[in-house]
N, C-alpha and C positions, 0 to 999 in steps of 0.2 A: 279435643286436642288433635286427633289423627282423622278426624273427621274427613269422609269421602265427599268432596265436592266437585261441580262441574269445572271452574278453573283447574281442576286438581288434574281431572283426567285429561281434558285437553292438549295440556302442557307436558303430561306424560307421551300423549299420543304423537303431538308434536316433537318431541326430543325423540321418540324411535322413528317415526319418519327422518327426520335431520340425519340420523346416526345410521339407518338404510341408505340413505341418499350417499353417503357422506365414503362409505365402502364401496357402492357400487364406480364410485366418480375413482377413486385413491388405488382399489382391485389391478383394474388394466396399467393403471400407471405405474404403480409398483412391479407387476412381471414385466412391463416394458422395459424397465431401468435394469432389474436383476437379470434380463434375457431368459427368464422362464416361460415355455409355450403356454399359451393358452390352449386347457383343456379341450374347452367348448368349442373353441374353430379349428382345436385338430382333430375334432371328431366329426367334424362340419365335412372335410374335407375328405373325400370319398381315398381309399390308400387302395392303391392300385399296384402289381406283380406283374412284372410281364408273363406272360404265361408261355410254357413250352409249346410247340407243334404237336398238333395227334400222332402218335408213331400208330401203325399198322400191323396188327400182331398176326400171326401165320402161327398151324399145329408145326412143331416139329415131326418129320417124318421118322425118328427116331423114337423118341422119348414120349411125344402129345402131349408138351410142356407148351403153353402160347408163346412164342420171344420174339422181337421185333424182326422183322423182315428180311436186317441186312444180316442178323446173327444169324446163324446155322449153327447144327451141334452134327459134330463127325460121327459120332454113334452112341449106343445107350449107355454104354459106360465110361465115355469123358463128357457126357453133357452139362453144361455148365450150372442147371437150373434144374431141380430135384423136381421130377412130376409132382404134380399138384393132386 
């Protein structure tokens, strides 16, 4: 009655192809209409930061905290930046 034949599995093999096929085609249309990104080509796409300038760090002659270049610290006890 439930006998396993070759029309049997064919038919099965062809309904999950159809039913793959059938997703893969319906997928992109669907996020197209809802306006939802696509995963895959937002990972595709490389996401880029502008990135800062190298700042220049210099010892404090006070403290020998490194702080950029333009900062100065007036002396050891209002330095802005606790020694390291």
């Amino acid at each position: 009655m439930f006998g396993l034949s070759l029309s049997k599995v064919l038919f099965t093999i062809l309904v999950v192809i159809a039913v793959w096929r059938a997703w893969k085609l319906w997928g992109p249309l669907i996020q197209r209409l809802t306006g939802e990104p696509n995963p895959a080509r937002r990972s595709a796409q490389p996401q880029t930061k502008p990135e800062a300038p190298p700042v220049d760090l210099v010892a404090c002659p006070h403290c020998g905290t490194y702080v950029p270049r333009t900062l100065a610290c007036p002396s050891r006890a209002a330095c802005r930046l606790p020694p390291a």
